[in-house]
PyMOL Python script that loads the backbone (N, CA, C, O; Angstrom):
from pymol import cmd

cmd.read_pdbstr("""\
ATOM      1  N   UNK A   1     -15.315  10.639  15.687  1.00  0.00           N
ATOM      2  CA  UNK A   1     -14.268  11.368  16.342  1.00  0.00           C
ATOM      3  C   UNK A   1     -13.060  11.418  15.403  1.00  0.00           C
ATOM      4  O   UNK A   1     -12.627  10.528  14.671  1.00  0.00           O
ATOM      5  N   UNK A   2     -12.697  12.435  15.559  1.00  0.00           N
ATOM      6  CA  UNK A   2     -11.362  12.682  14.283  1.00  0.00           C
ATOM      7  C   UNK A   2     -10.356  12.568  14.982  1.00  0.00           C
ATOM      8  O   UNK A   2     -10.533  12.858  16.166  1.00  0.00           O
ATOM      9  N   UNK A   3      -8.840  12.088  14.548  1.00  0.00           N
ATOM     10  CA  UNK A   3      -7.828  12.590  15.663  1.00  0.00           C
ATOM     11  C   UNK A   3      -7.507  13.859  15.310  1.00  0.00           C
ATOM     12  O   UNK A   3      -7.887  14.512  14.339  1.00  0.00           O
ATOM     13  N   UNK A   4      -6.416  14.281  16.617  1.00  0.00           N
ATOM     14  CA  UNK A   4      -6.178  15.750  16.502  1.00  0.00           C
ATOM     15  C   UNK A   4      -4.754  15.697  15.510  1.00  0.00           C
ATOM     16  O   UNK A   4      -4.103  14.657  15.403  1.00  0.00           O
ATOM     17  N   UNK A   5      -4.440  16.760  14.926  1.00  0.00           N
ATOM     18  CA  UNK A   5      -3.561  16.977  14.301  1.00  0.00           C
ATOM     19  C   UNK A   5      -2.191  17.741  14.934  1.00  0.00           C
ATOM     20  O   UNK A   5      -2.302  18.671  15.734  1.00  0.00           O
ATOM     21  N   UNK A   6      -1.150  17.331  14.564  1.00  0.00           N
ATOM     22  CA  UNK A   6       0.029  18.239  15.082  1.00  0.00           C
ATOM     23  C   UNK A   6       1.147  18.987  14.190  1.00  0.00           C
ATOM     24  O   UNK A   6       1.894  18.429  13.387  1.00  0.00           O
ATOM     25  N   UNK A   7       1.124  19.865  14.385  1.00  0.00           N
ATOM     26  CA  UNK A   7       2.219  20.678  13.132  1.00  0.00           C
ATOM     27  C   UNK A   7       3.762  20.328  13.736  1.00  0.00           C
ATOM     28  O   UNK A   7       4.027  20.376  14.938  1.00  0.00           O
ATOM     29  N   UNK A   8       4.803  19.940  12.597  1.00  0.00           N
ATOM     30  CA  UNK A   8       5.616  19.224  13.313  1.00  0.00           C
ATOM     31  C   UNK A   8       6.725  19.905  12.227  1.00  0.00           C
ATOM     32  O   UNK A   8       6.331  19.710  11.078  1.00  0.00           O
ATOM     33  N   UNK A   9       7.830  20.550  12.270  1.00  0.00           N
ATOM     34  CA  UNK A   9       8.976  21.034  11.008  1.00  0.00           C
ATOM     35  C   UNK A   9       9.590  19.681  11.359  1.00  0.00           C
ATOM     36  O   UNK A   9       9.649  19.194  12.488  1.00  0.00           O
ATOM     37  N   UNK A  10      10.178  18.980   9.863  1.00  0.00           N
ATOM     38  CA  UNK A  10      10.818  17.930  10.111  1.00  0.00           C
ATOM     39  C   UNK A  10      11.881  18.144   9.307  1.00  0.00           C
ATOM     40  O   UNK A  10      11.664  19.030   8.481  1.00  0.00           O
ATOM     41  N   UNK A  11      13.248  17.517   9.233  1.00  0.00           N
ATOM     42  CA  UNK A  11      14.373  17.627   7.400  1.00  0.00           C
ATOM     43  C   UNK A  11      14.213  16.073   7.451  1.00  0.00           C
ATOM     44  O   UNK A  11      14.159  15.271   8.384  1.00  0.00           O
ATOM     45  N   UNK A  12      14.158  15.957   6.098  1.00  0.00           N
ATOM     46  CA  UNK A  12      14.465  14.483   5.834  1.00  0.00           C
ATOM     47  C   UNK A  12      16.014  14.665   4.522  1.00  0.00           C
ATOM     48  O   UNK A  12      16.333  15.599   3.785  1.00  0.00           O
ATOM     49  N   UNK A  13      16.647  13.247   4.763  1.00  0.00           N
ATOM     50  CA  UNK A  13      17.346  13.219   3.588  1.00  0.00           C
ATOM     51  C   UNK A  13      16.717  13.057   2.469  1.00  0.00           C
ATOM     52  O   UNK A  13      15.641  12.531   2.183  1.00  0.00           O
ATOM     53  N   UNK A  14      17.675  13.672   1.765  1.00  0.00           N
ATOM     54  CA  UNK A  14      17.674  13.530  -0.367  1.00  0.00           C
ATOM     55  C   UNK A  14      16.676  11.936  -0.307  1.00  0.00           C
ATOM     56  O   UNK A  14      15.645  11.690  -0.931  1.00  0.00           O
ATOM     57  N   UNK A  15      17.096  11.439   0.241  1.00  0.00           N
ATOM     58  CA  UNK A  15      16.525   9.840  -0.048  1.00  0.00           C
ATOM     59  C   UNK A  15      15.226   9.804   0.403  1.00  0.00           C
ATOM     60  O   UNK A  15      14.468   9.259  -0.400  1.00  0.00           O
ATOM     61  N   UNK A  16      14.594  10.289   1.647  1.00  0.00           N
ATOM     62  CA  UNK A  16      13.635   9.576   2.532  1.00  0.00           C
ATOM     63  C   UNK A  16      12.724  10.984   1.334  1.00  0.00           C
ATOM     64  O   UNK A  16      11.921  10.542   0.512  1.00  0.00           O
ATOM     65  N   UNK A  17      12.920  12.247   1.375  1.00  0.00           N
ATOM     66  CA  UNK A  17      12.283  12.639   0.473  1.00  0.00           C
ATOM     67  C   UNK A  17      11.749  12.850  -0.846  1.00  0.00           C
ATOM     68  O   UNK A  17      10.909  13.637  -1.282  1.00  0.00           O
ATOM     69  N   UNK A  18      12.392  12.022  -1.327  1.00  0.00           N
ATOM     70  CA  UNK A  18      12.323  11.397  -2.997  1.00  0.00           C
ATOM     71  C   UNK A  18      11.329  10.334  -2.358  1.00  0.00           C
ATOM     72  O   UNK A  18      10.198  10.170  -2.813  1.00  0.00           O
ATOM     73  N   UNK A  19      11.635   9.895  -1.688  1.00  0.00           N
ATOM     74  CA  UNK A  19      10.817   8.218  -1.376  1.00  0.00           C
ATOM     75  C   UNK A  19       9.346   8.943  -1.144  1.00  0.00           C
ATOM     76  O   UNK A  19       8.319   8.617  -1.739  1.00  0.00           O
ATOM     77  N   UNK A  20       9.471  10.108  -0.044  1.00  0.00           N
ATOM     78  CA  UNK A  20       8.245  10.920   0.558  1.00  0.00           C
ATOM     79  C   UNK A  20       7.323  10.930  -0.660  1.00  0.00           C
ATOM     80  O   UNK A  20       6.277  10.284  -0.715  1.00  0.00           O
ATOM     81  N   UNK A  21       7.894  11.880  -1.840  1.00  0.00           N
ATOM     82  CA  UNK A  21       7.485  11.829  -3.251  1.00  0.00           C
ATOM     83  C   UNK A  21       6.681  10.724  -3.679  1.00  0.00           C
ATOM     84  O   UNK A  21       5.452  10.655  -3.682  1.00  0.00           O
ATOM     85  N   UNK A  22       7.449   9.939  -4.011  1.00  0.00           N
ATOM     86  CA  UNK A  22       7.044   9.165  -4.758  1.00  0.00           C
ATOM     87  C   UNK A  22       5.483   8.412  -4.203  1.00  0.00           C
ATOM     88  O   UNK A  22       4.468   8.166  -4.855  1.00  0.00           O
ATOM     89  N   UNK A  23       5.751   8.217  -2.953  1.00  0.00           N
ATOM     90  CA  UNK A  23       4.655   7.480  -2.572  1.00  0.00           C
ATOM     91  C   UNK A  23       3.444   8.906  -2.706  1.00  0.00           C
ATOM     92  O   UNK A  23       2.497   8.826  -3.488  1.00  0.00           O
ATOM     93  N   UNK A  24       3.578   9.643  -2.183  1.00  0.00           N
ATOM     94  CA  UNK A  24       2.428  10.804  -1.943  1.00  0.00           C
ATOM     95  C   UNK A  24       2.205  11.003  -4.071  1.00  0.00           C
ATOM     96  O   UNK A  24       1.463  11.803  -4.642  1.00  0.00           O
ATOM     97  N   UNK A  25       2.778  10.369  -4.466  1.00  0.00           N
ATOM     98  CA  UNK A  25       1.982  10.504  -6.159  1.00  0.00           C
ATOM     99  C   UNK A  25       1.601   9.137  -6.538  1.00  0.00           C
ATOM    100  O   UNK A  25       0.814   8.945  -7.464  1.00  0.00           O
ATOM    101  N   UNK A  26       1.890   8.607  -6.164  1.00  0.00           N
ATOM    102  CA  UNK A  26       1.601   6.788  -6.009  1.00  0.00           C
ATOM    103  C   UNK A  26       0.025   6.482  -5.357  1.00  0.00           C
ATOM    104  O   UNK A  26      -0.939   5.772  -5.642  1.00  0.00           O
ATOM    105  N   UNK A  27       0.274   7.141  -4.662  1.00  0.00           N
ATOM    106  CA  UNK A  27      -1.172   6.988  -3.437  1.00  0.00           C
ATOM    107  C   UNK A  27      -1.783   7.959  -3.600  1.00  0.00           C
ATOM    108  O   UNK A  27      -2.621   7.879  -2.702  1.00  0.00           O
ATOM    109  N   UNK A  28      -2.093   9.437  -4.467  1.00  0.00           N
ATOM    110  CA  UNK A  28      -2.580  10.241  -4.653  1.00  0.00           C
ATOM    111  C   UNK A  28      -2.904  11.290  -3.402  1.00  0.00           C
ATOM    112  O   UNK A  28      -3.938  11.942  -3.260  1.00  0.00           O
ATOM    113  N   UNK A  29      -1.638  11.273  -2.460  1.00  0.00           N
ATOM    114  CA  UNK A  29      -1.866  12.548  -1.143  1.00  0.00           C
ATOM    115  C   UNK A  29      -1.719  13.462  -1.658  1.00  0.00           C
ATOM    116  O   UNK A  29      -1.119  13.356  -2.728  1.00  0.00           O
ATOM    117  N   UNK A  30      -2.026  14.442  -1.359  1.00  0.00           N
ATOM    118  CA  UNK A  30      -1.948  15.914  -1.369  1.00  0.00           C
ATOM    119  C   UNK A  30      -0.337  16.685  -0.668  1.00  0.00           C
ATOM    120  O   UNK A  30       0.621  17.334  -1.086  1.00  0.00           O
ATOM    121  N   UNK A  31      -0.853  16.084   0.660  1.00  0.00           N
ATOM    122  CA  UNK A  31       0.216  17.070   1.834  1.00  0.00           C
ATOM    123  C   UNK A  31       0.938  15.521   2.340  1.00  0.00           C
ATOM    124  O   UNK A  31       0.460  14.414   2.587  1.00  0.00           O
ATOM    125  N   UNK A  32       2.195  16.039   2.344  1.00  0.00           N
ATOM    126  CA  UNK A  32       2.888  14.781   3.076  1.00  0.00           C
ATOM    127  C   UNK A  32       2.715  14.651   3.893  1.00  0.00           C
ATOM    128  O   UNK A  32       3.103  13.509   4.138  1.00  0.00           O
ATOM    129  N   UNK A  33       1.939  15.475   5.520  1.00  0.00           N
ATOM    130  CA  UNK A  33       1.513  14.679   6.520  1.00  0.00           C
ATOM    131  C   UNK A  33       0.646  13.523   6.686  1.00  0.00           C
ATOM    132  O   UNK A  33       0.701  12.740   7.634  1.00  0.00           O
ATOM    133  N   UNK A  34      -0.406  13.447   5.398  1.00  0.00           N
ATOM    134  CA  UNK A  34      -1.272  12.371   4.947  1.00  0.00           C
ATOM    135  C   UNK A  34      -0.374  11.446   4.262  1.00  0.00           C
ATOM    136  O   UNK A  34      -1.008  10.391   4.259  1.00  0.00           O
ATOM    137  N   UNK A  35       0.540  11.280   3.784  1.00  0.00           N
ATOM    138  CA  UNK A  35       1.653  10.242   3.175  1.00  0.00           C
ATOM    139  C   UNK A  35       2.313   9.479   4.378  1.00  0.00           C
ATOM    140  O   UNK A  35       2.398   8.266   4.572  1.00  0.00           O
ATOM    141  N   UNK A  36       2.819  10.686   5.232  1.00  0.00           N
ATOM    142  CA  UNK A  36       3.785  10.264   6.168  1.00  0.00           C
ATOM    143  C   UNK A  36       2.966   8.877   7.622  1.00  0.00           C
ATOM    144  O   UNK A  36       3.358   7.827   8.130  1.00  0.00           O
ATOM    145  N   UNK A  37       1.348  10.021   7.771  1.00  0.00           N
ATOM    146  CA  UNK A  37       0.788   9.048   8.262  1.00  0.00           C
ATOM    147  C   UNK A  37       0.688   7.426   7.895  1.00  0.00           C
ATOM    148  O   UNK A  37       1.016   6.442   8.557  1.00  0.00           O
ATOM    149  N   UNK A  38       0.048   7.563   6.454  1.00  0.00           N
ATOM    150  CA  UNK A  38      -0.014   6.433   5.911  1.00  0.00           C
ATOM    151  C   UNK A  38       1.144   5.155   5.935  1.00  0.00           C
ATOM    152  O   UNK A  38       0.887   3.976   6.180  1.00  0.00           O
ATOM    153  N   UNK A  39       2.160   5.595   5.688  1.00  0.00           N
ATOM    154  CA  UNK A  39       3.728   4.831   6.280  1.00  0.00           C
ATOM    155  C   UNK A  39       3.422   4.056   7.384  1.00  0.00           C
ATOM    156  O   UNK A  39       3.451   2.839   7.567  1.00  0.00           O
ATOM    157  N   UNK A  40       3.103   5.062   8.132  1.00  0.00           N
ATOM    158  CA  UNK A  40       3.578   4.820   9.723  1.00  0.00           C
ATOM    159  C   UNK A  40       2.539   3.940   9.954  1.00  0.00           C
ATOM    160  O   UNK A  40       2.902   3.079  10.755  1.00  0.00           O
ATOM    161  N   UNK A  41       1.043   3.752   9.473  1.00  0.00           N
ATOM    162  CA  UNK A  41      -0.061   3.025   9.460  1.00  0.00           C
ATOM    163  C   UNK A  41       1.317   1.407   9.132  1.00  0.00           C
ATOM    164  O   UNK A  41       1.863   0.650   9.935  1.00  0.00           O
ATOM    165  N   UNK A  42       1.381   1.494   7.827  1.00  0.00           N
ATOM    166  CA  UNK A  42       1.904   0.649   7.558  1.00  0.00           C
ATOM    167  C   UNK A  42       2.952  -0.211   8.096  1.00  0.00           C
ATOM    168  O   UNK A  42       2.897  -1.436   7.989  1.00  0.00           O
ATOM    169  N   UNK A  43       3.841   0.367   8.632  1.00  0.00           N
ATOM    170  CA  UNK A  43       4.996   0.254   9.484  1.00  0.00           C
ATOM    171  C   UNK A  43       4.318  -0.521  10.418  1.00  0.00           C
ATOM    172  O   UNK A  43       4.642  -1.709  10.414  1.00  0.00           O
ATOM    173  N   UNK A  44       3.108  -0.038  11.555  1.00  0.00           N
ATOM    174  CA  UNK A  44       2.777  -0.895  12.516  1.00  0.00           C
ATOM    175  C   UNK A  44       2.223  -1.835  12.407  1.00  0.00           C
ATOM    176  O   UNK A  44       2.152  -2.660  13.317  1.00  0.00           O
ATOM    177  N   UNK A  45       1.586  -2.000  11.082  1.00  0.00           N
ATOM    178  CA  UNK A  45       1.019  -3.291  10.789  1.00  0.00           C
ATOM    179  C   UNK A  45       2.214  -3.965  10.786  1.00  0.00           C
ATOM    180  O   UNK A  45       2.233  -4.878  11.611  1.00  0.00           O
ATOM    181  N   UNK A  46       3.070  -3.851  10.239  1.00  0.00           N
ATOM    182  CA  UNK A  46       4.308  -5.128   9.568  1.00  0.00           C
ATOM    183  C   UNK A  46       4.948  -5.283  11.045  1.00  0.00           C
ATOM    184  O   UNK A  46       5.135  -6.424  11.466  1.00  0.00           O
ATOM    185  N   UNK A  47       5.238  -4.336  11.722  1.00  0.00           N
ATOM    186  CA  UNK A  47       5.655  -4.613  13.175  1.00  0.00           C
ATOM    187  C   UNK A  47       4.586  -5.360  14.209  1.00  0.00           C
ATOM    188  O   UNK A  47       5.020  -5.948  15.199  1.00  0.00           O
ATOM    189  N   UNK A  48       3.257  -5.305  13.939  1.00  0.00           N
ATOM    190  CA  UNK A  48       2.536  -6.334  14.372  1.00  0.00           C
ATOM    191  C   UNK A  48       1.657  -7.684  13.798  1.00  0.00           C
ATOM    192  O   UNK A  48       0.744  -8.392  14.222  1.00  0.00           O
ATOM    193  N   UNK A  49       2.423  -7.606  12.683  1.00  0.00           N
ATOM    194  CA  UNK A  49       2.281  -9.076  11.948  1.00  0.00           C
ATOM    195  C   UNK A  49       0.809  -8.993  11.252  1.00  0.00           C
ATOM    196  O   UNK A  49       0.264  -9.969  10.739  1.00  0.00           O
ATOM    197  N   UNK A  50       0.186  -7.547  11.315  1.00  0.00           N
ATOM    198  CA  UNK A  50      -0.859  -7.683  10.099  1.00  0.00           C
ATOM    199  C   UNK A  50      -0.424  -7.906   8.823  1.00  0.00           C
ATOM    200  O   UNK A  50       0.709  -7.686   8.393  1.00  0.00           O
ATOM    201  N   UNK A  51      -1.560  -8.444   8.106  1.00  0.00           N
ATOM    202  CA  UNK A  51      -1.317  -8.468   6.706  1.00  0.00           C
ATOM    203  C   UNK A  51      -1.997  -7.181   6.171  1.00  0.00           C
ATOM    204  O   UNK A  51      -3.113  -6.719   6.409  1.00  0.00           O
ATOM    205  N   UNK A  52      -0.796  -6.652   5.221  1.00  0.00           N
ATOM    206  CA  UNK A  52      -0.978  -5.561   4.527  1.00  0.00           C
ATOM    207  C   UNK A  52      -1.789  -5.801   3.424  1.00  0.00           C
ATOM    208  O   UNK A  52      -1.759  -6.829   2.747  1.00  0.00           O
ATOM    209  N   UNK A  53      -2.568  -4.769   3.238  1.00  0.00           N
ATOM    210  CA  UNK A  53      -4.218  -5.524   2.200  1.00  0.00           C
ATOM    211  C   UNK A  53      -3.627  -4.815   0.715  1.00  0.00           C
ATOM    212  O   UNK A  53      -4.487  -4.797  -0.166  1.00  0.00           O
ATOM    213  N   UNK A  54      -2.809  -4.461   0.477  1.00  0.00           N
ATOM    214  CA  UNK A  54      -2.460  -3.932  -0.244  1.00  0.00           C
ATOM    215  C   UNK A  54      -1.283  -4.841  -0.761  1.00  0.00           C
ATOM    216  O   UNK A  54      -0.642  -4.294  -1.658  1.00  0.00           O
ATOM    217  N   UNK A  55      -0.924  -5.870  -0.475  1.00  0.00           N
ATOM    218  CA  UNK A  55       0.219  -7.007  -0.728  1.00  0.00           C
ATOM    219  C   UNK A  55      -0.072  -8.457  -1.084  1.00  0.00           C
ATOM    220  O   UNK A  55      -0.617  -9.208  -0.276  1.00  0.00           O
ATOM    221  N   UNK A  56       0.214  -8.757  -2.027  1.00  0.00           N
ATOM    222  CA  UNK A  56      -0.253 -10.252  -2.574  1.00  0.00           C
ATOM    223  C   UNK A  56       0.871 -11.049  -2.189  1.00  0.00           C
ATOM    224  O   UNK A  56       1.907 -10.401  -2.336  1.00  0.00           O
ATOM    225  N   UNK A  57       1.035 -12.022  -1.823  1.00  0.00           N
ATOM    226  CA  UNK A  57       2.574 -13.045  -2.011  1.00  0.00           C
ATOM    227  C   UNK A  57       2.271 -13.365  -3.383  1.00  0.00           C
ATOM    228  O   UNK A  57       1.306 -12.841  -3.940  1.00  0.00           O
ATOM    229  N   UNK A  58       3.122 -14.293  -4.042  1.00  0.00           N
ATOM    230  CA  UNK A  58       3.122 -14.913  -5.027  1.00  0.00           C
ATOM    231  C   UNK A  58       2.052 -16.041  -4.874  1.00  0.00           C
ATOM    232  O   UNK A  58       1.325 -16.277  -5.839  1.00  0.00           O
ATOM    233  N   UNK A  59       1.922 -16.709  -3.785  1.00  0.00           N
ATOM    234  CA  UNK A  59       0.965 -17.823  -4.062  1.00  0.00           C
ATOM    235  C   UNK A  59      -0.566 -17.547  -4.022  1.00  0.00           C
ATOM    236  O   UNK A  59      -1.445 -18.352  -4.328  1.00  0.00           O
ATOM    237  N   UNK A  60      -0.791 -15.799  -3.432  1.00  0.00           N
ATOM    238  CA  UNK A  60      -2.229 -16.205  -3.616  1.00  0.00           C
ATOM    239  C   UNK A  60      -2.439 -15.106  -4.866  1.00  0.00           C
ATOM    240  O   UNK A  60      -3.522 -14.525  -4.792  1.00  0.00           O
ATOM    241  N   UNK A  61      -1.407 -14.632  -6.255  1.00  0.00           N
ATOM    242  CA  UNK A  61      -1.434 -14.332  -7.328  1.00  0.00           C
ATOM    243  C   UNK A  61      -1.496 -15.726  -8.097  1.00  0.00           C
ATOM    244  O   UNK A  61      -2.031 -15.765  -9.205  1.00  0.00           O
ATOM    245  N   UNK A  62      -0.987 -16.802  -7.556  1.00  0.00           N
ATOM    246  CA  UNK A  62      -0.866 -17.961  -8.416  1.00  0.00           C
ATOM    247  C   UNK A  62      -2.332 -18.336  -8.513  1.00  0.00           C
ATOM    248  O   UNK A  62      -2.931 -18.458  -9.581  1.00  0.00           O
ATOM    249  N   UNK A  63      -2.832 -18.500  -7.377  1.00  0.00           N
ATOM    250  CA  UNK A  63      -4.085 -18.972  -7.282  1.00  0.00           C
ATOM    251  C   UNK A  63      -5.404 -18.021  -7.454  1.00  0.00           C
ATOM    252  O   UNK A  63      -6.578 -18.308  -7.219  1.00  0.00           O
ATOM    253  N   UNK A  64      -4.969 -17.075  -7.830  1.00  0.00           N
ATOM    254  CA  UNK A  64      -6.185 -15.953  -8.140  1.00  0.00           C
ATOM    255  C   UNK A  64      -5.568 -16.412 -10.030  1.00  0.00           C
ATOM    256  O   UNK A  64      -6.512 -16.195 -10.789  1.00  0.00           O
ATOM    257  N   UNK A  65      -5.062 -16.623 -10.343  1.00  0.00           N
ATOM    258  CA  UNK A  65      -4.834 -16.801 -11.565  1.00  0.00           C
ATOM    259  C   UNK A  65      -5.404 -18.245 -11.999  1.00  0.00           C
ATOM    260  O   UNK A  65      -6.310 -18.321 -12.829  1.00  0.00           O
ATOM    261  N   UNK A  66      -5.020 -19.015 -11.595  1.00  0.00           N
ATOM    262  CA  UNK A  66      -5.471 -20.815 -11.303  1.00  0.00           C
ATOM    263  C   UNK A  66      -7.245 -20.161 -11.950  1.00  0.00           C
ATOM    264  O   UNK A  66      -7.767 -20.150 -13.065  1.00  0.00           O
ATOM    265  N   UNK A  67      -7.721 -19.666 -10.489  1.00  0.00           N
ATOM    266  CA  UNK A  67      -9.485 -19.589 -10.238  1.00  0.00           C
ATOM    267  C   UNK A  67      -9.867 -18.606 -11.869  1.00  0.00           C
ATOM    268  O   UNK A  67     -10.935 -18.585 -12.481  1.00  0.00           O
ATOM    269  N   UNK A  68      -8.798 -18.013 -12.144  1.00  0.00           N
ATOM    270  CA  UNK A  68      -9.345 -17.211 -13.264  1.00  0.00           C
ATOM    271  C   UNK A  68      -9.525 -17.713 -14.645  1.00  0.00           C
ATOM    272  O   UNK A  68     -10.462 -17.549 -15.426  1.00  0.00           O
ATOM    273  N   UNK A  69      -8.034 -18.582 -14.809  1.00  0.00           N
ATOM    274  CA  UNK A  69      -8.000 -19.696 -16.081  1.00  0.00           C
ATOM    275  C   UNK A  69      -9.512 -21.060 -16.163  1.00  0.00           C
ATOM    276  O   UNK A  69     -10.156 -21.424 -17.147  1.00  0.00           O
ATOM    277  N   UNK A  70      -9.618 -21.480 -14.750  1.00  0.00           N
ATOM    278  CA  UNK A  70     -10.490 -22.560 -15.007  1.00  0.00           C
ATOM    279  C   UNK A  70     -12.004 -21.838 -15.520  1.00  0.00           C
ATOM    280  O   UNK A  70     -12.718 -22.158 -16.470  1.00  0.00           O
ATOM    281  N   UNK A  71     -12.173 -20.797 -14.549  1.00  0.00           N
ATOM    282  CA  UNK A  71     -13.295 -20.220 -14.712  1.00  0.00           C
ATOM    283  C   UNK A  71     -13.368 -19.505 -16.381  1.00  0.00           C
ATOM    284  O   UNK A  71     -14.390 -19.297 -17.034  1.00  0.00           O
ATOM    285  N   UNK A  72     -12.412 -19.320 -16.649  1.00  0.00           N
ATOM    286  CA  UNK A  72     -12.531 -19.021 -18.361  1.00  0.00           C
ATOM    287  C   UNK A  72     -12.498 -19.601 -18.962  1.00  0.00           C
ATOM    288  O   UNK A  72     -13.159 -19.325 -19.963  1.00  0.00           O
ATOM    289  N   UNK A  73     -11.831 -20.767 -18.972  1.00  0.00           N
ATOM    290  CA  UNK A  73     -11.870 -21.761 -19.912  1.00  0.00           C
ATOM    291  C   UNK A  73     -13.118 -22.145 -19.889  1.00  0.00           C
ATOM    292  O   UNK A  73     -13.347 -22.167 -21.098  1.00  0.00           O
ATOM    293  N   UNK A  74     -14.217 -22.506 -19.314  1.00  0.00           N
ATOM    294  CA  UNK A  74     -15.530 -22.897 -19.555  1.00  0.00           C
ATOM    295  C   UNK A  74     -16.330 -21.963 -20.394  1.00  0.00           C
ATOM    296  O   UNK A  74     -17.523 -22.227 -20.536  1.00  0.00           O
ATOM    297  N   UNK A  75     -15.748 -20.720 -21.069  1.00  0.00           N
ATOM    298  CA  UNK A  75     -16.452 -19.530 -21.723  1.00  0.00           C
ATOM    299  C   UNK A  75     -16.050 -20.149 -22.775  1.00  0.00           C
ATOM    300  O   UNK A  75     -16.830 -20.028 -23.721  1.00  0.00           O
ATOM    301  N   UNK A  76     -14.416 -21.245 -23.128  1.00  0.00           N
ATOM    302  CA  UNK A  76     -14.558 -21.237 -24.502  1.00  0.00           C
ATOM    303  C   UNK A  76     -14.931 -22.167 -24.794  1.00  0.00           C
ATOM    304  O   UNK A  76     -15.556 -21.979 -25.837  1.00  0.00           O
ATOM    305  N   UNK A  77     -14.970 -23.507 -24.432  1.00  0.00           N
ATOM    306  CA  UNK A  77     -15.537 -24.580 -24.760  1.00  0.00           C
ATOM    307  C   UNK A  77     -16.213 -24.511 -26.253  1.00  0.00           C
ATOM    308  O   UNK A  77     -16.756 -23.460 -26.595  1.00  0.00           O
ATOM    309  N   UNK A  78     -16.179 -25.608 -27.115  1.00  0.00           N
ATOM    310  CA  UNK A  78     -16.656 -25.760 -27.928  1.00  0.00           C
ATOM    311  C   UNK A  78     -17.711 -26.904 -27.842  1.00  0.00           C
ATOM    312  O   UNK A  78     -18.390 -27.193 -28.827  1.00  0.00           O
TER     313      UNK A  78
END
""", "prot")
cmd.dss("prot")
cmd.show_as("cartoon", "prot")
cmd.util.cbc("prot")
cmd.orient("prot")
């Protein structure tokens, strides 16, 4: 099942549309209604305390780094 679509005229400011930009070339959209969706995806996750899969904290970059050093270092061993 697809959802339905709605044609909607919107203005955004100088700002929110530079931002519109950037992400719709960032994320490779086409039409900013597929950008704008995507936001709003996002938005409700963070308003309902999902974790965004697209977001690392620092500690589990630390530790994806940790698992990467030990695991290489056994390639160089002499």
């Amino acid at each position: 099942m697809t959802a339905s679509k709605h044609r909607r005229m919107i203005s955004l400011s100088e700002e929110a549309d530079e931002y519109l930009h950037k992400h719709m070339k960032e994320r490779g959209y086409r039409f900013p209604g597929d950008a704008i969706a995507d936001i709003i995806r996002k938005y409700e996750r963070l308003k309902n305390n999902e974790p965004d899969e697209t977001f690392l904290d620092a500690a589990t970059i630390d530790a994806i780094g940790q698992a990467y050093l030990k695991r290489a270092s056994g390639f160089y061993q002499y």
